[in-house]
ROSE-848211 format. One record per residue (C-alpha): residue number from 1; z negated, x negated, y; residue in three letters. Coordinates in Angstrom, 2 decimals, padded with zeros to 5 digits, m for minus. Layout:
N
+-----+---------+---------+---------+------+
| seq |       Z |       X |       Y | type |
+-----+---------+---------+---------+------+
| NUM |       Z |       X |       Y |  ALA |
...
+-----+---------+---------+---------+------+
// end
This chain:
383
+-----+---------+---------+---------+------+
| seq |       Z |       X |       Y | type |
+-----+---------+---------+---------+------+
|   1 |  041.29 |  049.14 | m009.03 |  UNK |
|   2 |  042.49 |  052.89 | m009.42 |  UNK |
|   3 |  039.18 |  055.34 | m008.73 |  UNK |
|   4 |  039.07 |  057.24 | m012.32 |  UNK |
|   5 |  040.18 |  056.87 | m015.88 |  UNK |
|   6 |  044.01 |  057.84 | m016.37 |  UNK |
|   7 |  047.15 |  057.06 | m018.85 |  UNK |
|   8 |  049.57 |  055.19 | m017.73 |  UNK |
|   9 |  052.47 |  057.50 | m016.32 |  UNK |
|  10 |  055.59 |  057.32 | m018.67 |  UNK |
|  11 |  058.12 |  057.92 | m016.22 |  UNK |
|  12 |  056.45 |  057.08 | m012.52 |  UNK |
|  13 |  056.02 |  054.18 | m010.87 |  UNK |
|  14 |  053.11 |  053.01 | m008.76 |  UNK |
|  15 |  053.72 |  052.52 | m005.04 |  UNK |
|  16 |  053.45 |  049.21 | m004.92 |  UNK |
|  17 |  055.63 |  048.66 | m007.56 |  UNK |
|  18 |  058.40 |  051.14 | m006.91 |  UNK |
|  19 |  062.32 |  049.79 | m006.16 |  UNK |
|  20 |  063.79 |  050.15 | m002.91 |  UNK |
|  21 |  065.78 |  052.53 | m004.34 |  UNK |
|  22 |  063.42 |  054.86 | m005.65 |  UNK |
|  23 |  063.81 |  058.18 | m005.00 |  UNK |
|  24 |  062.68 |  059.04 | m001.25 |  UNK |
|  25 |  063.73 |  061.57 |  002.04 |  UNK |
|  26 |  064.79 |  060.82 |  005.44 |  UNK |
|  27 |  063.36 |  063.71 |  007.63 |  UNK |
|  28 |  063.86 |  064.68 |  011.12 |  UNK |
|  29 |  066.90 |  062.33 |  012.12 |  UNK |
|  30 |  068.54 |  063.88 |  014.80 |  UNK |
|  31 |  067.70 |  064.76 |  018.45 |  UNK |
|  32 |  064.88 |  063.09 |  020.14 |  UNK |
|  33 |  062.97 |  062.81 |  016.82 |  UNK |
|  34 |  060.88 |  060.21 |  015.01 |  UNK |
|  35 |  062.80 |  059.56 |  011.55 |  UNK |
|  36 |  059.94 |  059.91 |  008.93 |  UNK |
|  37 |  060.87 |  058.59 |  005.36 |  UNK |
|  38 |  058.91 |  060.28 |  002.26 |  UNK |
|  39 |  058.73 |  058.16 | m001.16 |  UNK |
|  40 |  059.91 |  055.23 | m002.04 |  UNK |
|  41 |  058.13 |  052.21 | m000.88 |  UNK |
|  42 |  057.66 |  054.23 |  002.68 |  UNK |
|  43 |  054.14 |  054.27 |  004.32 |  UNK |
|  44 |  052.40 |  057.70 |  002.72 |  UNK |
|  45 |  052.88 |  059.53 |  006.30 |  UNK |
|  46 |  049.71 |  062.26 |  007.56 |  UNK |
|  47 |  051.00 |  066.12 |  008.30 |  UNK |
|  48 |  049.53 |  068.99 |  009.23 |  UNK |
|  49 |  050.06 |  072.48 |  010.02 |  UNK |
|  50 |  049.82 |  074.66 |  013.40 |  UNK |
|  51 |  047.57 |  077.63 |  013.31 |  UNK |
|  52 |  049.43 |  079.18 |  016.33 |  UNK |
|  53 |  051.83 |  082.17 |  016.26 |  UNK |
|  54 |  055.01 |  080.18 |  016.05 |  UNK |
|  55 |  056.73 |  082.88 |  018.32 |  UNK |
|  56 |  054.44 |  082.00 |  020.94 |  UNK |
|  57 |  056.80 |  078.72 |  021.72 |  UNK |
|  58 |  054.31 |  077.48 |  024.47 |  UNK |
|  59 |  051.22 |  077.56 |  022.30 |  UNK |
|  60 |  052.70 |  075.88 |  019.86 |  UNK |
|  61 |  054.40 |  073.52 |  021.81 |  UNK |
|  62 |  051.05 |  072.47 |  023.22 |  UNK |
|  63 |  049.73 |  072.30 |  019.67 |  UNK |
|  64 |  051.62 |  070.13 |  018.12 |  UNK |
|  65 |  052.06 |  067.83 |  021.38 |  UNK |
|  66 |  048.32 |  067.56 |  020.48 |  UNK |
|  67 |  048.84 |  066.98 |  017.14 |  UNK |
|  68 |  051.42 |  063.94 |  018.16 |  UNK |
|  69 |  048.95 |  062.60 |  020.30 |  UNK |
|  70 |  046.22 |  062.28 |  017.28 |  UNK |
|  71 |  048.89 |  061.22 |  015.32 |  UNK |
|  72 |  050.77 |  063.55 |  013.32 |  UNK |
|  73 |  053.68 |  062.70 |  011.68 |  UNK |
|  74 |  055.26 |  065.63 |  010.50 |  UNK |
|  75 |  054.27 |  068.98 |  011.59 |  UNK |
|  76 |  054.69 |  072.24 |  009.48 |  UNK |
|  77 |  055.10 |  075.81 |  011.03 |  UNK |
|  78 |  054.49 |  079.17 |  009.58 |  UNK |
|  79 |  057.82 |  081.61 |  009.66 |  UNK |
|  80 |  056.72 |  085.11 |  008.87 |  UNK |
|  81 |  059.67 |  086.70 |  010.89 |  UNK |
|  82 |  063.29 |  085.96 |  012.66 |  UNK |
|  83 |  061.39 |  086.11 |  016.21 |  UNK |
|  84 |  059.51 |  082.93 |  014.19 |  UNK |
|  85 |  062.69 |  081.16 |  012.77 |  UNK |
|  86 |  064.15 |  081.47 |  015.83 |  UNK |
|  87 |  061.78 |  080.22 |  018.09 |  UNK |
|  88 |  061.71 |  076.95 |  016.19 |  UNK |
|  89 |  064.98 |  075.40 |  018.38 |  UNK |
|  90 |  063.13 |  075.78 |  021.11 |  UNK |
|  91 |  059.95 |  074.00 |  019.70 |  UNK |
|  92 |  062.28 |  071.19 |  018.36 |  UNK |
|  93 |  063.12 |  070.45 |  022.13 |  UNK |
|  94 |  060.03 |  069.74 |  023.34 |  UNK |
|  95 |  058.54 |  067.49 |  019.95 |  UNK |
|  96 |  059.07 |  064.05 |  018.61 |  UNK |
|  97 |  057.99 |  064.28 |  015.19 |  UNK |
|  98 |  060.34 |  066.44 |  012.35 |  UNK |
|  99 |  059.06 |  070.11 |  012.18 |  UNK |
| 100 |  059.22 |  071.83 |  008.45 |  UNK |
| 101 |  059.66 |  075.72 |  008.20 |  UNK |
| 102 |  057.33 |  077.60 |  005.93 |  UNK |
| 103 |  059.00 |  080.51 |  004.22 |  UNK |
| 104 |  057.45 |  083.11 |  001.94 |  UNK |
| 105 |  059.33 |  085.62 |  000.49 |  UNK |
| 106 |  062.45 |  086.10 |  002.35 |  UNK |
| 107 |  065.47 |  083.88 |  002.21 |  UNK |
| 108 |  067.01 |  084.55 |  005.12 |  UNK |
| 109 |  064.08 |  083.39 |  006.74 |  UNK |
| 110 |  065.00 |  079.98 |  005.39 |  UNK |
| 111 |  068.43 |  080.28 |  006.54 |  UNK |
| 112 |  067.81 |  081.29 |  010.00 |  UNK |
| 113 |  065.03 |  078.57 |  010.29 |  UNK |
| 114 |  067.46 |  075.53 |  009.06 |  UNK |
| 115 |  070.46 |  076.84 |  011.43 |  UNK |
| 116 |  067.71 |  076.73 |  014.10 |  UNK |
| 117 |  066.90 |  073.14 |  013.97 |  UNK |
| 118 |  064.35 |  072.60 |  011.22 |  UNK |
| 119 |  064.20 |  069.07 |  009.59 |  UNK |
| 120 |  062.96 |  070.54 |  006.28 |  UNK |
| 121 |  061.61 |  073.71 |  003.80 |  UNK |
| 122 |  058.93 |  074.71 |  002.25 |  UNK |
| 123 |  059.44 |  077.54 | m000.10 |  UNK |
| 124 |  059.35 |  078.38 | m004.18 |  UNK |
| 125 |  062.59 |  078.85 | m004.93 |  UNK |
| 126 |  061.51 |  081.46 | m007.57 |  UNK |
| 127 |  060.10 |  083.83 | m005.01 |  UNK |
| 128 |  062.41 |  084.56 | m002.21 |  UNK |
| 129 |  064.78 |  086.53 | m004.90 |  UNK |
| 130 |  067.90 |  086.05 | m007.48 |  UNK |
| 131 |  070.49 |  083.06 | m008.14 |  UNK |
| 132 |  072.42 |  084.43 | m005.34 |  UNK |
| 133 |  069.84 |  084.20 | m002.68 |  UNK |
| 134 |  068.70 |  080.95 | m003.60 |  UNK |
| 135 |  072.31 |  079.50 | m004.10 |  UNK |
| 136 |  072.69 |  080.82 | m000.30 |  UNK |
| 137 |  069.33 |  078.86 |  000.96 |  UNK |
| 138 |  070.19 |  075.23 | m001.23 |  UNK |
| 139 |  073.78 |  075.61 |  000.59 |  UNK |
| 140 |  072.34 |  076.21 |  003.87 |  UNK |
| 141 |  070.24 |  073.22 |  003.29 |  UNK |
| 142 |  073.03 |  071.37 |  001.98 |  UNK |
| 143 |  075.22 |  072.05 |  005.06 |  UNK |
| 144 |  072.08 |  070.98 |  007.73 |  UNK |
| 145 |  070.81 |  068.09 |  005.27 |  UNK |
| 146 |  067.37 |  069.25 |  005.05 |  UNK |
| 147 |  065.13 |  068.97 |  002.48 |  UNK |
| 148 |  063.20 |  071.28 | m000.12 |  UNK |
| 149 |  059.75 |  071.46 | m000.42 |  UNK |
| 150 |  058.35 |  072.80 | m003.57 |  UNK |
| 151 |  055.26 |  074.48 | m002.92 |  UNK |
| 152 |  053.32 |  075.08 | m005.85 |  UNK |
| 153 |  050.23 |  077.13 | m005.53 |  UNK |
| 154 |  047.10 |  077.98 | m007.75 |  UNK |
| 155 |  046.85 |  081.31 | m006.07 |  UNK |
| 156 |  050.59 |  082.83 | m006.27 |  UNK |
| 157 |  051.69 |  081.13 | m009.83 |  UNK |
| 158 |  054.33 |  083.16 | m011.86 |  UNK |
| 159 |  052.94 |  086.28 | m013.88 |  UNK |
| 160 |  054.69 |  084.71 | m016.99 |  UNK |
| 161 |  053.15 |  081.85 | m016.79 |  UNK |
| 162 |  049.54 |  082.98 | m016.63 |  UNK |
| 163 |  049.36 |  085.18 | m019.15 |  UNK |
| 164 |  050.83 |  082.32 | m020.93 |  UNK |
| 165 |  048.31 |  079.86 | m019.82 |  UNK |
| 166 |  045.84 |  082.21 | m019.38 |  UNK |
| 167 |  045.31 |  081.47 | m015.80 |  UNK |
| 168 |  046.30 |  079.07 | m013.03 |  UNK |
| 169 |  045.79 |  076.07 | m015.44 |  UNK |
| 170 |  047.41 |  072.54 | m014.31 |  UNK |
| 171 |  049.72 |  073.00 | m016.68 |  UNK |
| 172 |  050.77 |  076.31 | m015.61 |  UNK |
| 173 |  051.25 |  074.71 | m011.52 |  UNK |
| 174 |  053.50 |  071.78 | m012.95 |  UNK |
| 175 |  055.33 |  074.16 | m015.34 |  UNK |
| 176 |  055.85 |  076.05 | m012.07 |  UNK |
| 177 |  056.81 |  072.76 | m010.15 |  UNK |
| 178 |  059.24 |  071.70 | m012.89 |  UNK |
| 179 |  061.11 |  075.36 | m013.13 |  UNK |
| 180 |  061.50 |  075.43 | m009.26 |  UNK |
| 181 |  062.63 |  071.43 | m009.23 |  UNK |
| 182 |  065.18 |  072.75 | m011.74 |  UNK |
| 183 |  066.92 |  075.72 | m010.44 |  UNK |
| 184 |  067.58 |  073.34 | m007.57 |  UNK |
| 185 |  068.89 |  070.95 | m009.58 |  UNK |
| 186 |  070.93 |  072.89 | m011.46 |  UNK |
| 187 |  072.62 |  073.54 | m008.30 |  UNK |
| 188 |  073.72 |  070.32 | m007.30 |  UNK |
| 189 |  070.81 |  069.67 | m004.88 |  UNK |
| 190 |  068.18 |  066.65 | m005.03 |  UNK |
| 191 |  066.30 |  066.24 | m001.61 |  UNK |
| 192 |  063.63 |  068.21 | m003.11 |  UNK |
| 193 |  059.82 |  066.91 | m002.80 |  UNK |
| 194 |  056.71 |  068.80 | m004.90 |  UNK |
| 195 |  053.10 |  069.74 | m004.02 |  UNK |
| 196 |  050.82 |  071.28 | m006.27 |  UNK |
| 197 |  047.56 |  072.75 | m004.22 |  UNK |
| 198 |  044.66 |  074.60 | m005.93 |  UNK |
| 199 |  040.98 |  074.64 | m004.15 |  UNK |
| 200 |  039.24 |  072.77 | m006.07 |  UNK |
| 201 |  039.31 |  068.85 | m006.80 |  UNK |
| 202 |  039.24 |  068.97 | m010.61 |  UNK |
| 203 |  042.12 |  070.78 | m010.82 |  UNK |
| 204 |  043.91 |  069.39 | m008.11 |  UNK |
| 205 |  043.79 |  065.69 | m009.86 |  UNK |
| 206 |  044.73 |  066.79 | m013.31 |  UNK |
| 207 |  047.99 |  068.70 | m012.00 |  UNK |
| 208 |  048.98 |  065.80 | m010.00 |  UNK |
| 209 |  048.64 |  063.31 | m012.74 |  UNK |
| 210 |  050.46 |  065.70 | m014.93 |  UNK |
| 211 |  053.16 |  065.85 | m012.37 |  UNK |
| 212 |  053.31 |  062.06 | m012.41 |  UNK |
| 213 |  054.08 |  061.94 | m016.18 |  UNK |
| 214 |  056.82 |  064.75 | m015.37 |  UNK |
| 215 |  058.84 |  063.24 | m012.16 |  UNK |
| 216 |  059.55 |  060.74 | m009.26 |  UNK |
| 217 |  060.47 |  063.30 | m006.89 |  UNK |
| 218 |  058.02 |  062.70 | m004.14 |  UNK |
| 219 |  054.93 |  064.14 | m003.76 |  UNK |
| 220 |  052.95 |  066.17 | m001.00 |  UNK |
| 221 |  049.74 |  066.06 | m001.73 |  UNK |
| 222 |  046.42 |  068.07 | m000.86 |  UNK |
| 223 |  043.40 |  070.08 | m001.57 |  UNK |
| 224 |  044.20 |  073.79 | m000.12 |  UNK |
| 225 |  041.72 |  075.89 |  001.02 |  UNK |
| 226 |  039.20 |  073.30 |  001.46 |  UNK |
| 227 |  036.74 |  074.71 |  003.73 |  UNK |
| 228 |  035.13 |  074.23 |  006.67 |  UNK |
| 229 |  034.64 |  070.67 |  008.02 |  UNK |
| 230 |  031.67 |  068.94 |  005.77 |  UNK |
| 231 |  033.08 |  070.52 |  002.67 |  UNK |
| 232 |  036.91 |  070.16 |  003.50 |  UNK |
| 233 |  036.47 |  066.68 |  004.11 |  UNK |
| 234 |  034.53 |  065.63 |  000.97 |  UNK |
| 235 |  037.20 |  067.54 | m001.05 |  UNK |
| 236 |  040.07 |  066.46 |  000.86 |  UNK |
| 237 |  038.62 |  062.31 |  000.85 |  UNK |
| 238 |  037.99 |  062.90 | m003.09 |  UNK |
| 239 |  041.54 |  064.60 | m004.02 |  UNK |
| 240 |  043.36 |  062.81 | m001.64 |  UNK |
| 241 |  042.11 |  059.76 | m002.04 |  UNK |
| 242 |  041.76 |  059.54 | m005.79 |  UNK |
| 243 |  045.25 |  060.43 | m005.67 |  UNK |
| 244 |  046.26 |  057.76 | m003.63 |  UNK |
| 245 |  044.26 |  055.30 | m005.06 |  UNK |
| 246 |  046.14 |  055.74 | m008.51 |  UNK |
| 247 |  049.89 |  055.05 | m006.60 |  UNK |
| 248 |  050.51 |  059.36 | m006.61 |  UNK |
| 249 |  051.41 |  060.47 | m003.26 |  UNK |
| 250 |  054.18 |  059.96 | m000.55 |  UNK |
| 251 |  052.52 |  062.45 |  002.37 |  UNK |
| 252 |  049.21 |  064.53 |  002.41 |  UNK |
| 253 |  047.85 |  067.23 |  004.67 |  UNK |
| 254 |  044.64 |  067.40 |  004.96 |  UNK |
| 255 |  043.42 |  071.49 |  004.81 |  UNK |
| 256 |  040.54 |  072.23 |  006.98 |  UNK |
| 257 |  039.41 |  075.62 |  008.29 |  UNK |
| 258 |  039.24 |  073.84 |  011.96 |  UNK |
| 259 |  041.40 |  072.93 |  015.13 |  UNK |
| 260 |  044.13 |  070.78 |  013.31 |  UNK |
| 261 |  043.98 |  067.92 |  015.15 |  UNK |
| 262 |  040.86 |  067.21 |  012.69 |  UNK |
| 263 |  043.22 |  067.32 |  009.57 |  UNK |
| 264 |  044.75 |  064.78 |  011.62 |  UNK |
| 265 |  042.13 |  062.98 |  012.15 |  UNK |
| 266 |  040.31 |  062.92 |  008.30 |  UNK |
| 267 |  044.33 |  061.96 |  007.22 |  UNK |
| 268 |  044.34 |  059.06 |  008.76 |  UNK |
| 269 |  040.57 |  057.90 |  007.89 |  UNK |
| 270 |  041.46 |  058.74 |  004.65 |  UNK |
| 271 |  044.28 |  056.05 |  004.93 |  UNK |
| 272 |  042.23 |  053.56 |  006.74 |  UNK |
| 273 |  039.35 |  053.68 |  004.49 |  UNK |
| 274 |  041.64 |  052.59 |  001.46 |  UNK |
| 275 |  043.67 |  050.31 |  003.29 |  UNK |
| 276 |  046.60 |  051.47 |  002.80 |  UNK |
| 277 |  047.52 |  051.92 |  006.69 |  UNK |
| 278 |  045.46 |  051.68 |  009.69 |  UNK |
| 279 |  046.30 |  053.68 |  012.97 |  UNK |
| 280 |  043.01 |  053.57 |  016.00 |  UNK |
| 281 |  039.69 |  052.08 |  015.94 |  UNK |
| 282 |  037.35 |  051.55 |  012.85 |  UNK |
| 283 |  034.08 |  052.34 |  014.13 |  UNK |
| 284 |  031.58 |  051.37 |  012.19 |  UNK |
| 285 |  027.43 |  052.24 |  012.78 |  UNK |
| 286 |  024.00 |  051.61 |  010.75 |  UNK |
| 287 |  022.37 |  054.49 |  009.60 |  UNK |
| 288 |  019.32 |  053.72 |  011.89 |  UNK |
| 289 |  015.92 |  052.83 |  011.00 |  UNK |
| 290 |  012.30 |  052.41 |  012.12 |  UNK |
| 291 |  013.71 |  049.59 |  014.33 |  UNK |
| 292 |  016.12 |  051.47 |  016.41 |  UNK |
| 293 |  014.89 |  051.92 |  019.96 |  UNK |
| 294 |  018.00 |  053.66 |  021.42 |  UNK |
| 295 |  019.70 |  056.84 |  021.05 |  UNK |
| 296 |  022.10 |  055.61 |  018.85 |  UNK |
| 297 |  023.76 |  059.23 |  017.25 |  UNK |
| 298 |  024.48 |  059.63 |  021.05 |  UNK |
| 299 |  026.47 |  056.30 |  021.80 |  UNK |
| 300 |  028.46 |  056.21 |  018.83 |  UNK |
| 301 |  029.75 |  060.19 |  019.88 |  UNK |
| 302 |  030.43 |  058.87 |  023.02 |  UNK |
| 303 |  031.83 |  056.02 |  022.33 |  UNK |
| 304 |  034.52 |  057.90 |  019.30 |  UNK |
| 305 |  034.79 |  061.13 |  022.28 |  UNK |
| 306 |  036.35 |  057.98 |  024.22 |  UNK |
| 307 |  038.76 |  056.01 |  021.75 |  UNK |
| 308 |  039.84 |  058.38 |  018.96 |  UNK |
| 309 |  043.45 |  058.41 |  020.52 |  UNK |
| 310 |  043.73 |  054.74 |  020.61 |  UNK |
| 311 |  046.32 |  053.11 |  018.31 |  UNK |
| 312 |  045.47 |  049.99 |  017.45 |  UNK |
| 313 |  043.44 |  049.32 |  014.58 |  UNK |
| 314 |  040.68 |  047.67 |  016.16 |  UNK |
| 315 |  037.32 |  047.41 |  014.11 |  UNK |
| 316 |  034.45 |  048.44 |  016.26 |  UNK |
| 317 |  030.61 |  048.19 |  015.47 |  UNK |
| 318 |  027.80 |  049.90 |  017.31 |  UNK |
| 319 |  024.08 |  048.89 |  015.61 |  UNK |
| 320 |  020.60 |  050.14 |  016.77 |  UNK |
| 321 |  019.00 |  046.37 |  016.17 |  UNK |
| 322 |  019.92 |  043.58 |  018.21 |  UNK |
| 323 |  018.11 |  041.14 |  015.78 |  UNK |
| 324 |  020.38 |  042.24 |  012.41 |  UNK |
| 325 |  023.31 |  043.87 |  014.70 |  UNK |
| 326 |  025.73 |  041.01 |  015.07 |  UNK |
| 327 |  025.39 |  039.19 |  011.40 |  UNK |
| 328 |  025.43 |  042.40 |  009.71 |  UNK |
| 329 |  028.96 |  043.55 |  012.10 |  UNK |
| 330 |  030.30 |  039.66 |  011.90 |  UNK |
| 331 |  033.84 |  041.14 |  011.18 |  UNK |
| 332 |  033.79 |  043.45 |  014.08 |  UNK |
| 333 |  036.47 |  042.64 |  016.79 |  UNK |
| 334 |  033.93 |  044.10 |  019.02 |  UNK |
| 335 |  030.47 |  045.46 |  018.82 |  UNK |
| 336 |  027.16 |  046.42 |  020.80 |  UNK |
| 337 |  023.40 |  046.37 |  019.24 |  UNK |
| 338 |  020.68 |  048.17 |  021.37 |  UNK |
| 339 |  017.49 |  047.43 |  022.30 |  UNK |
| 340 |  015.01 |  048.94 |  024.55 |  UNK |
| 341 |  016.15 |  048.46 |  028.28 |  UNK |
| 342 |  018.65 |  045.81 |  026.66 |  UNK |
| 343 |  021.50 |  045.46 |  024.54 |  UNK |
| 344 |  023.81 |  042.79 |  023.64 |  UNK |
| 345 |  028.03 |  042.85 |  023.26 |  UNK |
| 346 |  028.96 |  040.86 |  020.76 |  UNK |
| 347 |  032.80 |  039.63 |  019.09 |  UNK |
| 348 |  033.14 |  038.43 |  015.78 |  UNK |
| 349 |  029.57 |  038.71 |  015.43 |  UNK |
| 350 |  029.05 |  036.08 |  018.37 |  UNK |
| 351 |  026.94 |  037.26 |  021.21 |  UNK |
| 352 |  028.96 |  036.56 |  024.64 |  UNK |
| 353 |  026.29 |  038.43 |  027.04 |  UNK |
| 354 |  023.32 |  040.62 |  027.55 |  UNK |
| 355 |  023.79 |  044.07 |  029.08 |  UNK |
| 356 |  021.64 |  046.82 |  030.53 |  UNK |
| 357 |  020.86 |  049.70 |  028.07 |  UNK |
| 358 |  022.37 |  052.14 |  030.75 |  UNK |
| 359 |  025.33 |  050.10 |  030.75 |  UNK |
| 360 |  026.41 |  049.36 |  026.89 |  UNK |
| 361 |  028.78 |  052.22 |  026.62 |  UNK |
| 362 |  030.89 |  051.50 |  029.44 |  UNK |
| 363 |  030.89 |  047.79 |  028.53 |  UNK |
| 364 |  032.12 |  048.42 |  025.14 |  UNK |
| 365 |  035.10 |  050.70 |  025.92 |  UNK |
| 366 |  035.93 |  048.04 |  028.52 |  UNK |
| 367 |  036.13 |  045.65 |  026.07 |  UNK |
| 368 |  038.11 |  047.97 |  023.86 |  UNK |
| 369 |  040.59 |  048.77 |  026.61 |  UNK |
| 370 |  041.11 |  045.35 |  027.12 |  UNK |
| 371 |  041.87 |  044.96 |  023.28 |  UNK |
| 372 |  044.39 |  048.30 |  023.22 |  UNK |
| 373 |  046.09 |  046.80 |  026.12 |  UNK |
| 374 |  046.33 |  043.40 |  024.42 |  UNK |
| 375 |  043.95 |  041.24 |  026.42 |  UNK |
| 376 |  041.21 |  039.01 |  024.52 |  UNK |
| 377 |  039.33 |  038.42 |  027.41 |  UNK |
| 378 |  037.92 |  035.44 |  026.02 |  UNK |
| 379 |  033.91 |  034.89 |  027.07 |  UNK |
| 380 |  031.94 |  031.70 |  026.72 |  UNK |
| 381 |  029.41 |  032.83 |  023.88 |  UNK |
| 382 |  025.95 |  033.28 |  024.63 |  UNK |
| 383 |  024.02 |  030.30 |  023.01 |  UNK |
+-----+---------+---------+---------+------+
// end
């Protein structure tokens, strides 16, 4: 069931139900890259964004191979200069995943960022000058088949606009969305997705579902600004997944004021936790109670410190009680329950042996590895 109360979009489809040919983008389909398809009945894909100088070609090389490695899918990069734009062909040589340019203000930014290798845009059309300039930026996208993004933001909407809305209103950001979508248009050009970001969740929804009524270009989606980690996750798991959870959405970025391999990271539990795509281990721990008699806040860090960049979406369970443990984890692939001095591993919520306190952790990632690598290991249970 969709999270919420909501019409019934007049124009867009829900994910599940779109066409294969419903509108969608290929990005990032040359070189050495990982094609990544946006919209259509394509798997909503996680992004995120370095917070490197993108000049500094080594640091953000060695960003966003970190980013790959927590599993990134598309990576975005900010281009304040030409040293910026043209540093990006030399980032492209050392990445798998498509790389999007983000350009504020000057359009030959975006030009000197697609003839350097950039698998995509992200600009408003409406600020980086007159027809001409933007006629010159949709041709040079044209010519190097990249797409637009429309970035619509709550902070930098059109003056016109909110005086007439009196303020940065949803309807104001998808008025803004739709006038951008159609100078593009206008001009012969469709490989254009939309996001709408404002900082707060309320807002966020009601633009997005506006949007919806509006359009089937695809959708970024996202809660900007969102904070620091406990807030920018609650925001980010609200708009995002509310969002996704009604069938609006073809690729988020999570917006965190931390290391970005966390946006990562919160993306993809996101995903998980709706089941809508699963990528590493599902750990799953009780809260803890009178009966724990183990440090159980310090396995389960270990344990996550140790598997995060796994890739298969194995469902692990780590409980404090060895009496409850196992029945209440019974759909674990593979689990541990303390006790004092002893624990037990457990698969399936069978118990297959007793292990030393001092040795659960280790057990349990052995187990996992076994499981990444594809080997059951199947153990006699314990009777």
């Amino acid at each position: 069931m969709p999270i919420g109360r909501r019409r019934s979009p007049a124009r867009r489809t829900r994910r599940s139900d779109r066409p294969q040919g419903y509108r969608c983008l290929g990005i990032g389909q040359i070189h050495n890259q990982q094609a990544v398809t946006v919209g259509g009945q394509a798997p909503v894909s996680v992004q995120s964004m370095t917070n490197t100088p993108t000049q500094d070609v080594q640091a953000t090389l060695a960003q966003i191979q970190r980013l790959e490695a927590a599993g990134c899918e598309i990576v975005r990069v900010a281009v304040p200069d030409m040293d910026a734009a043209a540093a990006i062909a030399s980032i492209k040589a050392g990445i798998r995943i498509p790389l999007i340019a983000d350009i504020h203000f000057d359009h030959r930014l975006a030009i000197k960022a697609a003839e350097a290798g950039a698998d995509g845009l992200r600009l408003n059309p409406g600020n980086i000058g007159g027809p001409d300039k933007i006629q010159a930026v949709v041709q040079c996208a044209r010519d190097h088949g990249v797409p637009i993004r429309i970035g619509v933001n709550a902070g930098s909407l059109e003056k016109d606009l909110l005086e007439r809305y009196g303020g940065a209103t949803p309807a104001a950001m998808v008025e803004s969305a739709m006038r951008h979508a159609a100078l593009l248009q206008e001009l012969d050009f469709h490989k254009i997705k939309i996001s709408l970001k404002a900082s707060d969740v309320s807002r966020t929804l009601m633009a997005y579902r506006l949007l919806a009524e509006q359009t089937d270009l695809p959708f970024h989606i996202g809660v900007t600004e969102a904070g620091a980690l406990y807030p920018g996750i609650v925001k980010s798991a609200l708009g995002i997944g509310m969002l996704l959870a009604e069938g609006i959405g073809d690729t988020l970025r999570v917006s965190l004021t931390r290391d970005p391999v966390e946006e990562v990271r919160v993306g993809w539990e996101i995903l998980k936790a709706l089941g809508m795509r699963g990528r590493g281990p599902d750990i799953i721990g009780c809260p803890t109670c009178g009966r724990t008699e183990i440090n159980l806040f310090d396995v389960v860090e270990k344990v996550e410190a140790r598997v995060h960049q796994f890739k298969k979406p194995i469902k692990i369970a780590i409980m404090g009680c060895v009496v409850n443990g196992p029945g209440e984890a019974r759909e674990a692939d593979v689990g541990i329950a303390g006790g004092k001095g002893l624990g037990i591993l457990f698969k399936k919520g069978k118990v297959v042996r007793k292990v030393p306190e001092t040795d659960l952790v280790e057990a349990l990632i052995q187990e996992i590895e076994r499981l990444e690598a594809g080997d059951s290991h199947q153990e006699t249970p314990v009777p």
